[in-house]
PDB file with one MODEL, atoms N, CA, C and O in Angstrom:
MODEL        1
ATOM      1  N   UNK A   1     -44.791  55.770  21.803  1.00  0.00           N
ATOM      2  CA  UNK A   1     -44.437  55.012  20.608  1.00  0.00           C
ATOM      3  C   UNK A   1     -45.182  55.604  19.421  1.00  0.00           C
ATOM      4  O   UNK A   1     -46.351  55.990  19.395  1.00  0.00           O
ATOM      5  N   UNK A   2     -44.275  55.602  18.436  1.00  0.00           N
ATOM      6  CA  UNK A   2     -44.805  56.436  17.408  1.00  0.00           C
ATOM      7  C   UNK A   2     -46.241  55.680  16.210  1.00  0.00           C
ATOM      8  O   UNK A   2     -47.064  56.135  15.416  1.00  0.00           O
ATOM      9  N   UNK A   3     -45.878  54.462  16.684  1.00  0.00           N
ATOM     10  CA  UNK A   3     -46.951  53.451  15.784  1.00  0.00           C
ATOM     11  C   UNK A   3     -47.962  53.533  16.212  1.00  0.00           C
ATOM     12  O   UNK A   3     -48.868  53.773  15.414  1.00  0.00           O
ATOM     13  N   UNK A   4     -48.277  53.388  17.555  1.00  0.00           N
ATOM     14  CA  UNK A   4     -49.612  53.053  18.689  1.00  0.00           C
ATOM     15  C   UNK A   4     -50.375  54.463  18.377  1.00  0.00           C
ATOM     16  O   UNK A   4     -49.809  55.556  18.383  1.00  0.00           O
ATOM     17  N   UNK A   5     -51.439  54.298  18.167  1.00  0.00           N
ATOM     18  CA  UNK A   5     -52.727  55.313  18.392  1.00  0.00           C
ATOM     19  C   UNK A   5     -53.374  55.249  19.767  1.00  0.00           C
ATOM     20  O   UNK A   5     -53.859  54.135  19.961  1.00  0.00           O
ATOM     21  N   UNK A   6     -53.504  55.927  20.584  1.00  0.00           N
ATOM     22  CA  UNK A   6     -54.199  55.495  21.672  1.00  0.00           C
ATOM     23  C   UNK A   6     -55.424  56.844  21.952  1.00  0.00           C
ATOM     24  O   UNK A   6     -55.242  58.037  21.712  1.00  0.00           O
ATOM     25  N   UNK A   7     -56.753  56.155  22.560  1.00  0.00           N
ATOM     26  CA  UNK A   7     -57.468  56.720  22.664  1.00  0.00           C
ATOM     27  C   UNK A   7     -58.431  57.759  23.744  1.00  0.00           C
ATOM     28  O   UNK A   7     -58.871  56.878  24.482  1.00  0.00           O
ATOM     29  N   UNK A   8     -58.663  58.271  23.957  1.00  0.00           N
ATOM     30  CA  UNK A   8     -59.040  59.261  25.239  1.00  0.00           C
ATOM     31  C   UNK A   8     -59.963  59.076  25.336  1.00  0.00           C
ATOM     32  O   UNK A   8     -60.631  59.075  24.302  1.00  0.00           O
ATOM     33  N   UNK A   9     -60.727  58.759  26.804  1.00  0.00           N
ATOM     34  CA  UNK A   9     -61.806  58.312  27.141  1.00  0.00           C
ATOM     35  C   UNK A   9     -62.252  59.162  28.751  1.00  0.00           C
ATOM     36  O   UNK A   9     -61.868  60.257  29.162  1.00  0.00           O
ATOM     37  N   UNK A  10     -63.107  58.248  29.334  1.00  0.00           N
ATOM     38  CA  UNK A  10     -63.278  58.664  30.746  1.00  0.00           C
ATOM     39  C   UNK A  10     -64.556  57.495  30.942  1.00  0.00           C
ATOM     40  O   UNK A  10     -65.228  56.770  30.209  1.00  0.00           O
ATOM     41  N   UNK A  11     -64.422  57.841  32.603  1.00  0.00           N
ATOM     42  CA  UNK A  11     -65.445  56.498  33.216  1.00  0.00           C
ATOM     43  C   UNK A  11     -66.078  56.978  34.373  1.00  0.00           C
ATOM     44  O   UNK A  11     -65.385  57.518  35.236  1.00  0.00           O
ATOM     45  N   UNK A  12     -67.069  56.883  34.493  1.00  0.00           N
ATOM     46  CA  UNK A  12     -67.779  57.200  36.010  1.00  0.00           C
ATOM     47  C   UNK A  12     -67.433  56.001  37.019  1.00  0.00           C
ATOM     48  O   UNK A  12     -68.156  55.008  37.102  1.00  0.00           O
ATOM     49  N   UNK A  13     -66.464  56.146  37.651  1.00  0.00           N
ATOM     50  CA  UNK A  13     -66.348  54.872  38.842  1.00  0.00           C
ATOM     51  C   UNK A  13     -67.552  55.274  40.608  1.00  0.00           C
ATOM     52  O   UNK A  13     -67.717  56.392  41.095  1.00  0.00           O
ATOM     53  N   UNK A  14     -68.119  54.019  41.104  1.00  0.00           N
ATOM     54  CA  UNK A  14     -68.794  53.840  41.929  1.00  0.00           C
ATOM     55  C   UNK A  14     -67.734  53.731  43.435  1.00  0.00           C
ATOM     56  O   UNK A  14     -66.580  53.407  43.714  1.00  0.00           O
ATOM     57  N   UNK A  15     -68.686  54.113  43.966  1.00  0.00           N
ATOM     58  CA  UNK A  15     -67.456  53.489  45.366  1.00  0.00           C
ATOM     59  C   UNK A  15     -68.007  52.074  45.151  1.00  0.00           C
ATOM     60  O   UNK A  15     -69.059  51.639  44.680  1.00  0.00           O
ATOM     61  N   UNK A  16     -66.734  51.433  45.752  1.00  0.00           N
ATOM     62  CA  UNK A  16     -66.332  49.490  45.937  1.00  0.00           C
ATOM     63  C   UNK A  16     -65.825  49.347  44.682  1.00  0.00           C
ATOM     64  O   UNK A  16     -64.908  48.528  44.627  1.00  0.00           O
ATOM     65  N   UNK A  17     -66.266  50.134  43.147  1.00  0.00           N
ATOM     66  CA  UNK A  17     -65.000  49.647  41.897  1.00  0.00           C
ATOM     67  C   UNK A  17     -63.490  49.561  42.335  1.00  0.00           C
ATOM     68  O   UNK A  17     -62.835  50.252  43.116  1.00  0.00           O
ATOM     69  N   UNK A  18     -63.161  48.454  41.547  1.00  0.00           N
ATOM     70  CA  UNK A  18     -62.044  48.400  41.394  1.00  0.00           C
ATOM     71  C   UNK A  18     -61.335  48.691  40.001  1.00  0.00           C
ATOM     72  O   UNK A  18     -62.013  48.273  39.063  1.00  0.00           O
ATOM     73  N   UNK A  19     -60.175  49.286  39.636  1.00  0.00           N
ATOM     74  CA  UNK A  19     -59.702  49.323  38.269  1.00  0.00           C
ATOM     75  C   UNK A  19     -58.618  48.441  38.522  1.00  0.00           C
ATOM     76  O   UNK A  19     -58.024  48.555  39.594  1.00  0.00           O
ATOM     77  N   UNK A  20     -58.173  47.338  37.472  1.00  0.00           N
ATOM     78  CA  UNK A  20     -56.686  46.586  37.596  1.00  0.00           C
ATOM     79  C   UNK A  20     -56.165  47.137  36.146  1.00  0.00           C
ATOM     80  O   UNK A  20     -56.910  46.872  35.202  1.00  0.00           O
ATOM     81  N   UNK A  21     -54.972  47.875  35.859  1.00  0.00           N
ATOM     82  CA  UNK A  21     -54.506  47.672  34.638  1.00  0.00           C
ATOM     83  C   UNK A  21     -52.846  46.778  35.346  1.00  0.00           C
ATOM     84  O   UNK A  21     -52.320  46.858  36.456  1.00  0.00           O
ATOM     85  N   UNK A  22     -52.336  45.745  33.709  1.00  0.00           N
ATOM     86  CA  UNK A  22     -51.438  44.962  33.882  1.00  0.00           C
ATOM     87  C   UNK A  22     -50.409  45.163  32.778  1.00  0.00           C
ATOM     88  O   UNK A  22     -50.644  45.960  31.869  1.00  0.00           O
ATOM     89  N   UNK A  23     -49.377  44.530  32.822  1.00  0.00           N
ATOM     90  CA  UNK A  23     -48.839  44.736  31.179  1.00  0.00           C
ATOM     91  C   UNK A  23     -49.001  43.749  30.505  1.00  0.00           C
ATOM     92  O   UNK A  23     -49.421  42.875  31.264  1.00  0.00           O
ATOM     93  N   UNK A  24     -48.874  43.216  29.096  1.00  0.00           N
ATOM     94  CA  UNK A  24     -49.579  42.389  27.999  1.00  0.00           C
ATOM     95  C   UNK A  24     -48.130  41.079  28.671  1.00  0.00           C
ATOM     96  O   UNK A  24     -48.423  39.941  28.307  1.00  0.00           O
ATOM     97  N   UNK A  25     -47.390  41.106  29.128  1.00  0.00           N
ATOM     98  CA  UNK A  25     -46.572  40.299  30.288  1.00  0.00           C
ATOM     99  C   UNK A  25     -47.445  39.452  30.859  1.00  0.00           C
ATOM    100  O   UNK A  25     -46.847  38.624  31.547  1.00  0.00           O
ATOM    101  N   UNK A  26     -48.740  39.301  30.858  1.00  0.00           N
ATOM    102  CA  UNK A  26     -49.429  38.991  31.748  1.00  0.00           C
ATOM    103  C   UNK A  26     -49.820  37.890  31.134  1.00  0.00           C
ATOM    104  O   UNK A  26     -49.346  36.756  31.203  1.00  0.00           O
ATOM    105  N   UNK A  27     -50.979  38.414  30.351  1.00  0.00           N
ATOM    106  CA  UNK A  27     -51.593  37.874  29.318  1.00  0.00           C
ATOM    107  C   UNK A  27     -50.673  36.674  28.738  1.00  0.00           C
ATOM    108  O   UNK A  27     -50.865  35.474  28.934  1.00  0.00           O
ATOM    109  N   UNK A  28     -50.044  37.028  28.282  1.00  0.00           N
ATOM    110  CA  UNK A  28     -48.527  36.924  27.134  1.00  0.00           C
ATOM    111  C   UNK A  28     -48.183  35.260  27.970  1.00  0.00           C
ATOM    112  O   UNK A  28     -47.864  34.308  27.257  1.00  0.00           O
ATOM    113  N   UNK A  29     -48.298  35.091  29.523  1.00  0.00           N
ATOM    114  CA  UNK A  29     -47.119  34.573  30.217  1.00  0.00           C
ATOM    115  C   UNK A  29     -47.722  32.886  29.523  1.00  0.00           C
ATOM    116  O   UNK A  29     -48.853  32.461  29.284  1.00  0.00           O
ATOM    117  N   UNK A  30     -46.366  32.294  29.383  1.00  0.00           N
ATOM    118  CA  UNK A  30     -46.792  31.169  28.655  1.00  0.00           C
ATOM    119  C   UNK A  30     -46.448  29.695  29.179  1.00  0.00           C
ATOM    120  O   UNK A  30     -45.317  29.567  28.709  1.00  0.00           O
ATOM    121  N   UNK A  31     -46.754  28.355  29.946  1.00  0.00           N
ATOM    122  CA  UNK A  31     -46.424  27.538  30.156  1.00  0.00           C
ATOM    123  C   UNK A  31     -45.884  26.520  29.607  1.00  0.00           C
ATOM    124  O   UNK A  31     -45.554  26.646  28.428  1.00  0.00           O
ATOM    125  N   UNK A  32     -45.617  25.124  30.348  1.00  0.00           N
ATOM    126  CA  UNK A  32     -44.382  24.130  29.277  1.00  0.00           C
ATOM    127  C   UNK A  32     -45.183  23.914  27.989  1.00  0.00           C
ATOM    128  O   UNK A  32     -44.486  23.668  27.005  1.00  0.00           O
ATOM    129  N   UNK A  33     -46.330  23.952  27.826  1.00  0.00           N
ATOM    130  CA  UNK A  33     -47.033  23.673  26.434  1.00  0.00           C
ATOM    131  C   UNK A  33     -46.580  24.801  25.432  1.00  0.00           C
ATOM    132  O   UNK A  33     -46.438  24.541  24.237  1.00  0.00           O
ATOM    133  N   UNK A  34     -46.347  26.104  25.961  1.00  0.00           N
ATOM    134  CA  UNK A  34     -46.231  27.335  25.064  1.00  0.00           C
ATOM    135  C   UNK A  34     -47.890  28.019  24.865  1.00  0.00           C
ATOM    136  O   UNK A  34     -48.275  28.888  24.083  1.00  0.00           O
ATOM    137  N   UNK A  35     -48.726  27.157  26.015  1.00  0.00           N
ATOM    138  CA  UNK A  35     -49.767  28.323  25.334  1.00  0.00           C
ATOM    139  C   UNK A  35     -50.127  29.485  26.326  1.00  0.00           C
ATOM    140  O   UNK A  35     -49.963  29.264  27.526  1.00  0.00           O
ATOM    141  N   UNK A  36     -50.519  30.487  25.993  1.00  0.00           N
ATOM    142  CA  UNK A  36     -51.170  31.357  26.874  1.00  0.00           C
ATOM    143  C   UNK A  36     -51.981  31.566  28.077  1.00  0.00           C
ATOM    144  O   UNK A  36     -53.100  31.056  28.009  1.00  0.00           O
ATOM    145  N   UNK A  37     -51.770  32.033  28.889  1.00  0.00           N
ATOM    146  CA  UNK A  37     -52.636  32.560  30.333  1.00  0.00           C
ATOM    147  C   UNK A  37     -53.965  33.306  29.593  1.00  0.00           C
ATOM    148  O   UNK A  37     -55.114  32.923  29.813  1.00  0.00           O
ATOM    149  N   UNK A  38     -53.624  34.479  28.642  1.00  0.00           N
ATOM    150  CA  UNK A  38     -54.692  34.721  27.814  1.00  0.00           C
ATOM    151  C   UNK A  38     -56.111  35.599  28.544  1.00  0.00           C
ATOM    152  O   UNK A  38     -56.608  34.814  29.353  1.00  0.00           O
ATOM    153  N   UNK A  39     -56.589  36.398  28.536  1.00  0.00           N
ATOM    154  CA  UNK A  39     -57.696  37.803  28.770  1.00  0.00           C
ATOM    155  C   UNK A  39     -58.889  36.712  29.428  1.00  0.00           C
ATOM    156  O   UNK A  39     -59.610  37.166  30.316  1.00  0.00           O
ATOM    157  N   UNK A  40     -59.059  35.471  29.045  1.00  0.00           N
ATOM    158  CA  UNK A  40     -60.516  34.680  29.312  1.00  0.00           C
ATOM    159  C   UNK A  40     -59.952  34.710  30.960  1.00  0.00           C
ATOM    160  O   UNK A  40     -60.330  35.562  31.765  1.00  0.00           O
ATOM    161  N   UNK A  41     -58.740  33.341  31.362  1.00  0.00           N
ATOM    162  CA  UNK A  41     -58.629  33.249  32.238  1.00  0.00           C
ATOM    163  C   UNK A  41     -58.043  34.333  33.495  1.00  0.00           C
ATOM    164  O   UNK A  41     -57.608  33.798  34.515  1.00  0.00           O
ATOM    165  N   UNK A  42     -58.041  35.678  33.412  1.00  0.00           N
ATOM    166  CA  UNK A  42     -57.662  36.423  33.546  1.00  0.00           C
ATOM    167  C   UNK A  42     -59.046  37.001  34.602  1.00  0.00           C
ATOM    168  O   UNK A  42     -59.173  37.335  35.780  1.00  0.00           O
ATOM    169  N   UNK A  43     -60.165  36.847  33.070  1.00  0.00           N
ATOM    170  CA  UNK A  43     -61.027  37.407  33.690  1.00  0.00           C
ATOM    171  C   UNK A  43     -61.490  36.603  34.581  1.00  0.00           C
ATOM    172  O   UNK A  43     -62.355  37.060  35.329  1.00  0.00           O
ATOM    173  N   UNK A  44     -61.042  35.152  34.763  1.00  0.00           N
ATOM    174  CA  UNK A  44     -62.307  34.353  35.435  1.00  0.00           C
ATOM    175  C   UNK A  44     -61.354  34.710  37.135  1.00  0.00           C
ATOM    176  O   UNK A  44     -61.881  34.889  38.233  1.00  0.00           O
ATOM    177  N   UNK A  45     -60.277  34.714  36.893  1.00  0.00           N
ATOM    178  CA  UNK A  45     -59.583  34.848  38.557  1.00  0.00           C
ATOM    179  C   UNK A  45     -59.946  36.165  39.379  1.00  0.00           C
ATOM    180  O   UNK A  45     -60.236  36.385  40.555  1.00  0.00           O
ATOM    181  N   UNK A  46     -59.802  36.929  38.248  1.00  0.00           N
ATOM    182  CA  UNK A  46     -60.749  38.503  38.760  1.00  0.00           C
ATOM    183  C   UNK A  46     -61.544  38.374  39.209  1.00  0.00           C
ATOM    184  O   UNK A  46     -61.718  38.800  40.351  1.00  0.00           O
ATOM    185  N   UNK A  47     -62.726  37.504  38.323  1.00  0.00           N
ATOM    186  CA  UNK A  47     -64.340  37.764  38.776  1.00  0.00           C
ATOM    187  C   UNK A  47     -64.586  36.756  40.348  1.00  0.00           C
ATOM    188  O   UNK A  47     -65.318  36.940  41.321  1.00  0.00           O
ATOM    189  N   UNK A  48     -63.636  35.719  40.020  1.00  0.00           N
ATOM    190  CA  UNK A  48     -63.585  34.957  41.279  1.00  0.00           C
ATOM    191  C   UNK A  48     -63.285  34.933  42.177  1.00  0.00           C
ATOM    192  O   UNK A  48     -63.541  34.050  42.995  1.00  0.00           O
ATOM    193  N   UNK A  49     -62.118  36.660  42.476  1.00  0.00           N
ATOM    194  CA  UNK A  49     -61.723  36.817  43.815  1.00  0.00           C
ATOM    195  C   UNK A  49     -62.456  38.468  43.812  1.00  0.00           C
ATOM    196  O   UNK A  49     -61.921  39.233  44.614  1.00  0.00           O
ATOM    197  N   UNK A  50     -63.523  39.006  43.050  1.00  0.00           N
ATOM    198  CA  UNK A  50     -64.042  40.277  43.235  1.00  0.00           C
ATOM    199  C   UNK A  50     -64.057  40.869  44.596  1.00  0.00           C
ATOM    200  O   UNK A  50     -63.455  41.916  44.835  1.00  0.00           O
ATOM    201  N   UNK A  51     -64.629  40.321  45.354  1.00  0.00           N
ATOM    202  CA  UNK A  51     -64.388  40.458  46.664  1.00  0.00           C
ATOM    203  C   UNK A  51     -63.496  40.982  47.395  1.00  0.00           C
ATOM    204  O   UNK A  51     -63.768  41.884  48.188  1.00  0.00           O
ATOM    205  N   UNK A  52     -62.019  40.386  47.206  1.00  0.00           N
ATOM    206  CA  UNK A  52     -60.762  40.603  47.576  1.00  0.00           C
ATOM    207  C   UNK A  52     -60.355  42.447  47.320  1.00  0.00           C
ATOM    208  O   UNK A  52     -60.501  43.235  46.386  1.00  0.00           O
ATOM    209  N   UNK A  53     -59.820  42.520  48.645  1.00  0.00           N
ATOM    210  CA  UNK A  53     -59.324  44.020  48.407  1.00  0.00           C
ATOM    211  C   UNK A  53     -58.065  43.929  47.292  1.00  0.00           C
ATOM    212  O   UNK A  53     -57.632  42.855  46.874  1.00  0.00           O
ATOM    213  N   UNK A  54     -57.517  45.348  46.855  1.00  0.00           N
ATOM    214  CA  UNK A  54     -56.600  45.050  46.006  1.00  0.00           C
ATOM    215  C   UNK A  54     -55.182  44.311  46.694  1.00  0.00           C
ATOM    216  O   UNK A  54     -54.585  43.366  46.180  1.00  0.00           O
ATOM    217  N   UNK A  55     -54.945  44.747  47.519  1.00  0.00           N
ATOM    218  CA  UNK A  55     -53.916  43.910  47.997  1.00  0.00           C
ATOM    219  C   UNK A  55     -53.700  42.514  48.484  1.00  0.00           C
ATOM    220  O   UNK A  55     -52.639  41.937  48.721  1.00  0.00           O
ATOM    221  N   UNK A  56     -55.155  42.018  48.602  1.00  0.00           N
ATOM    222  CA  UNK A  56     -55.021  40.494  48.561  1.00  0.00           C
ATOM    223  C   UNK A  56     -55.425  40.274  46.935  1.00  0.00           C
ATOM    224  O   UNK A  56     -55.554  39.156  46.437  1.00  0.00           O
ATOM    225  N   UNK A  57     -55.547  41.153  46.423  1.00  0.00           N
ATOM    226  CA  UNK A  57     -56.479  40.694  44.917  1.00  0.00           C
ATOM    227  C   UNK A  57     -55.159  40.512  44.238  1.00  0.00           C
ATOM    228  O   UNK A  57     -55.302  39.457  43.621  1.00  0.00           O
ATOM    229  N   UNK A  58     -53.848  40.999  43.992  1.00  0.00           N
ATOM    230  CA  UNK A  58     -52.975  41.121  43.511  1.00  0.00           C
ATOM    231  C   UNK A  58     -52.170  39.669  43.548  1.00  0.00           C
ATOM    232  O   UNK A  58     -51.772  39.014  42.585  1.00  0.00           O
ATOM    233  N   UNK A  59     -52.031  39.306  45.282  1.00  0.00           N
ATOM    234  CA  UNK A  59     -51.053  38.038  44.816  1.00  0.00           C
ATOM    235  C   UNK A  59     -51.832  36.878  44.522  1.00  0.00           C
ATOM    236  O   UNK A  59     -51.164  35.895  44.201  1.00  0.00           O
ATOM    237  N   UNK A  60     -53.377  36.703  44.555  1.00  0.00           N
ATOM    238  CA  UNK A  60     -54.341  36.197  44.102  1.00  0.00           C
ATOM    239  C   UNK A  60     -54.126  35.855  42.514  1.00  0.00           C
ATOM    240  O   UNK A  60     -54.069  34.753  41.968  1.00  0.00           O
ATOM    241  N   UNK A  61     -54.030  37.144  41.969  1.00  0.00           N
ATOM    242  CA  UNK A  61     -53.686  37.222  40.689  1.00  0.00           C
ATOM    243  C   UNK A  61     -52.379  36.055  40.264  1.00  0.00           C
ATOM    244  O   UNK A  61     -52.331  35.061  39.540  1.00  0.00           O
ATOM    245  N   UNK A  62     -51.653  36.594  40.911  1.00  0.00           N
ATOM    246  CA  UNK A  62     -49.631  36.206  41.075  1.00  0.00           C
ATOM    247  C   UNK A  62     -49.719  34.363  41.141  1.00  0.00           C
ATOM    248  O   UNK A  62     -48.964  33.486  40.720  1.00  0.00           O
ATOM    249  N   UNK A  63     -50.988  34.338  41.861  1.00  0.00           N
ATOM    250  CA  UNK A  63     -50.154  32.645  42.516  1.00  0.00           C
ATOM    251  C   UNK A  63     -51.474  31.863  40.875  1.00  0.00           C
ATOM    252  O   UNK A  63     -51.395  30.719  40.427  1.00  0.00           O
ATOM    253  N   UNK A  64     -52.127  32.574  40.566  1.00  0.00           N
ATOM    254  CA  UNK A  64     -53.042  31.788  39.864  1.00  0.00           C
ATOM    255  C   UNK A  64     -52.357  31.862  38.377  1.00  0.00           C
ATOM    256  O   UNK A  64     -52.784  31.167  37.455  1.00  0.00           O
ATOM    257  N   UNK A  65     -51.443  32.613  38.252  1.00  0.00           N
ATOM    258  CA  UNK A  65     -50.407  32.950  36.879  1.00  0.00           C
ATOM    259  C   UNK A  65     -49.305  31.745  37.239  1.00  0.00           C
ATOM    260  O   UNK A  65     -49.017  30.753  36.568  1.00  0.00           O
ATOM    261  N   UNK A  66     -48.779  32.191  38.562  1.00  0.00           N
ATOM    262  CA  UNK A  66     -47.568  30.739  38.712  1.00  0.00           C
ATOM    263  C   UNK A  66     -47.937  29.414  38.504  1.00  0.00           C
ATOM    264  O   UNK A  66     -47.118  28.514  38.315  1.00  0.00           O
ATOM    265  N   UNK A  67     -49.472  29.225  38.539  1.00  0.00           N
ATOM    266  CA  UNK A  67     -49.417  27.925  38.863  1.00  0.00           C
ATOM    267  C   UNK A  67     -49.660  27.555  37.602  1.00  0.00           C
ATOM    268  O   UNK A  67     -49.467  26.412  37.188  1.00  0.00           O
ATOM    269  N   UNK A  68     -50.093  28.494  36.928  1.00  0.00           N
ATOM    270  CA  UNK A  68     -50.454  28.082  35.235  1.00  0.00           C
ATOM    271  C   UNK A  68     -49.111  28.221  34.934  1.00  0.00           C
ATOM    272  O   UNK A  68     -49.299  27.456  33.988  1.00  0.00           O
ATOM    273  N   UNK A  69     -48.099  28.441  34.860  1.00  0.00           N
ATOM    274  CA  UNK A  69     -46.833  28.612  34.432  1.00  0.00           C
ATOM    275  C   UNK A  69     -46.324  27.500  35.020  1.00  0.00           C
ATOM    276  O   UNK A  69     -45.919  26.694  34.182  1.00  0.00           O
ATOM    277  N   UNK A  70     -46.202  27.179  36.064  1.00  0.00           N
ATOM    278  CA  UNK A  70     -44.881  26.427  36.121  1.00  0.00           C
ATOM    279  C   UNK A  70     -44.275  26.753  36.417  1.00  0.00           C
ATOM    280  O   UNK A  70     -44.225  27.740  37.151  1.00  0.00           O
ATOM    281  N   UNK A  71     -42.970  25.740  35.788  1.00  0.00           N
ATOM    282  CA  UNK A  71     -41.257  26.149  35.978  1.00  0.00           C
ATOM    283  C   UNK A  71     -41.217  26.520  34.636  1.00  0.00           C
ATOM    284  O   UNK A  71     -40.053  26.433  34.245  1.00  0.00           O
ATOM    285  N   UNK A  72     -42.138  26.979  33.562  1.00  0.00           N
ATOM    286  CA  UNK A  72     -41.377  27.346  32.165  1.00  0.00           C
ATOM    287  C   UNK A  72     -41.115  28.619  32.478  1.00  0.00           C
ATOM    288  O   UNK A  72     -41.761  29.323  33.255  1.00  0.00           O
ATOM    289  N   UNK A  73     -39.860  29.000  31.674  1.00  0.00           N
ATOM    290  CA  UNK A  73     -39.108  30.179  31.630  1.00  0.00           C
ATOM    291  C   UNK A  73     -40.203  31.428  30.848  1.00  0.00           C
ATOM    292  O   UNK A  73     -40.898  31.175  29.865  1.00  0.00           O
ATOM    293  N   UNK A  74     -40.159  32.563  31.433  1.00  0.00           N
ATOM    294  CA  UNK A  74     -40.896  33.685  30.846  1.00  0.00           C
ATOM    295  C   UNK A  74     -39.884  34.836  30.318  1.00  0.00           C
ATOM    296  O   UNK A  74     -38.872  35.355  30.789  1.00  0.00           O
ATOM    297  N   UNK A  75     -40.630  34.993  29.118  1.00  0.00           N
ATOM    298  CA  UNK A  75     -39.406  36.175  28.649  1.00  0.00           C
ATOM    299  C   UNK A  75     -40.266  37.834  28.221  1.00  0.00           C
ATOM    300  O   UNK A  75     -40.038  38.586  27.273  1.00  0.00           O
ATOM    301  N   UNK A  76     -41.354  37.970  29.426  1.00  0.00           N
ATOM    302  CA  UNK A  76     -41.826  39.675  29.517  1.00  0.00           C
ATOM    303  C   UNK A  76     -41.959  39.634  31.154  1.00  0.00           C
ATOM    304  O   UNK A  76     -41.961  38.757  32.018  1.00  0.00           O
ATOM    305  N   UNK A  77     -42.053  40.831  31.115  1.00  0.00           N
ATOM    306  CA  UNK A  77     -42.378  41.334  32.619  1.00  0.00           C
ATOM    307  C   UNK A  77     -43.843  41.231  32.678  1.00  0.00           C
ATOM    308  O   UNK A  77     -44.589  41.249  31.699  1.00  0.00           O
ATOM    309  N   UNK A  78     -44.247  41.104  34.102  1.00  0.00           N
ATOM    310  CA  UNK A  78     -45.439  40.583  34.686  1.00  0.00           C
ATOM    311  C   UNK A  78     -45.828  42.367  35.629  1.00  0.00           C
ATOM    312  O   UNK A  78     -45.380  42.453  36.772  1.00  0.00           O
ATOM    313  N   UNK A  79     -46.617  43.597  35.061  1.00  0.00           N
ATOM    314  CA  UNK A  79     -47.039  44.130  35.984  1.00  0.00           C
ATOM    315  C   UNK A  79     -48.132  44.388  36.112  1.00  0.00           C
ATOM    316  O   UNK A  79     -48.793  44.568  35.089  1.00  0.00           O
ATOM    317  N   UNK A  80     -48.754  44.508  37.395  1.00  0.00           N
ATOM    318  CA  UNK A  80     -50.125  44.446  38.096  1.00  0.00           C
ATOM    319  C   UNK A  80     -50.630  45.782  38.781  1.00  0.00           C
ATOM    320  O   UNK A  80     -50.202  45.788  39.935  1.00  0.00           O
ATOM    321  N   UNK A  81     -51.192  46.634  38.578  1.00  0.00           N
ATOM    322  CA  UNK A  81     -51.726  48.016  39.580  1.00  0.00           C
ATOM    323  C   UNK A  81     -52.902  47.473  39.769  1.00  0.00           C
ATOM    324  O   UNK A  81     -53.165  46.632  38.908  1.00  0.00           O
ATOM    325  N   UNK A  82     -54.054  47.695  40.900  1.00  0.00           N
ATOM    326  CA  UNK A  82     -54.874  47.463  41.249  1.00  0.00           C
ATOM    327  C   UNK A  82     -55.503  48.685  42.350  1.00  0.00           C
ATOM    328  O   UNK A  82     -55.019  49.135  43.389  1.00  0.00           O
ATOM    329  N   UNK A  83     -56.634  48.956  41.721  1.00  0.00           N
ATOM    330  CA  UNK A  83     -56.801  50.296  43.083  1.00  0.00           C
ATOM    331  C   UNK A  83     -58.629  50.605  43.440  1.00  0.00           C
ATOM    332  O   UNK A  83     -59.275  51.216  42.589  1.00  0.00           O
ATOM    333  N   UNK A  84     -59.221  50.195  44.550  1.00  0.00           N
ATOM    334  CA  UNK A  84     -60.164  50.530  44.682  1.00  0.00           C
ATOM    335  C   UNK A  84     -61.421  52.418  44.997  1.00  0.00           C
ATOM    336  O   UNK A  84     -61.260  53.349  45.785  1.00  0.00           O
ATOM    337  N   UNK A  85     -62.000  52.280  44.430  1.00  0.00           N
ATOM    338  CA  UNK A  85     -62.576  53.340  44.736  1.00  0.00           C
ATOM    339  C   UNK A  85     -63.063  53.785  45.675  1.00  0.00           C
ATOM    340  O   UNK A  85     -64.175  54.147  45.292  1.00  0.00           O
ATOM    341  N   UNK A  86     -62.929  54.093  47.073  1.00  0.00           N
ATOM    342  CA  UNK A  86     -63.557  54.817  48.368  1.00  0.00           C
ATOM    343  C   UNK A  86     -64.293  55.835  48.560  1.00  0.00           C
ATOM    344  O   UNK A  86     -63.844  56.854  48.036  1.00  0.00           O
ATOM    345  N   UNK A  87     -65.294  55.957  49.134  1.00  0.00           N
ATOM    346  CA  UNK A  87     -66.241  57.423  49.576  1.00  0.00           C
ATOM    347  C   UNK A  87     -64.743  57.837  50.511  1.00  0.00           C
ATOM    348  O   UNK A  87     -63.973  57.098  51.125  1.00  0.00           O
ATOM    349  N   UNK A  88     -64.736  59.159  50.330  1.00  0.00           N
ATOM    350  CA  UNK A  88     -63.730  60.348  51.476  1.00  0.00           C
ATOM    351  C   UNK A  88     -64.885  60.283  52.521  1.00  0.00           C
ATOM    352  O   UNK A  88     -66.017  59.803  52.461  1.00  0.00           O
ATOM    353  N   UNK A  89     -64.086  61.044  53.662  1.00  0.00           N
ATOM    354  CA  UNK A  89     -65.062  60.903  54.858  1.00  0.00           C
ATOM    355  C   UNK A  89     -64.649  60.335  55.397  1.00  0.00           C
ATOM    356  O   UNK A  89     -65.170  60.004  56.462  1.00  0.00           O
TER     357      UNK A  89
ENDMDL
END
């Protein structure tokens, strides 16, 4: 996109990190009130299932978004990558 600036970086990851990137779908997703799921509670389901490998960490994610949602209708897509860091060997 020609508007967006985006920036180049890098990160030293540990073994047991995890990285999650999502799309703003996420964030964005909004219940019968109209308000936001929003980056706070986002972080607190993360920090609260840290533990969880990514593949249980994911629908972890999923059921703690549904339940804040509801039955209200959503109008972005919801995506989730999740991937832990391993020693080889």
């Amino acid at each position: 996109m020609k508007v967006i600036q985006y920036k180049c970086g890098s990160m030293q990851l540990e073994v047991g990190d995890k990285f999650f990137q999502y799309t703003k779908g996420l964030t964005e997703a909004t219940n019968k009130n109209n308000e936001l799921y929003c980056m706070e509670r986002l972080e607190k389901v993360l920090c609260a299932n840290a533990e969880l490998s990514p593949s249980e960490l994911l629908p972890a994610v999923k059921a703690d978004i549904d339940a804040f949602v509801g039955g209200a209708e959503q109008f972005d897509d919801i995506t989730m990558l999740c991937f832990e860091y391993k020693m080889q060997g």
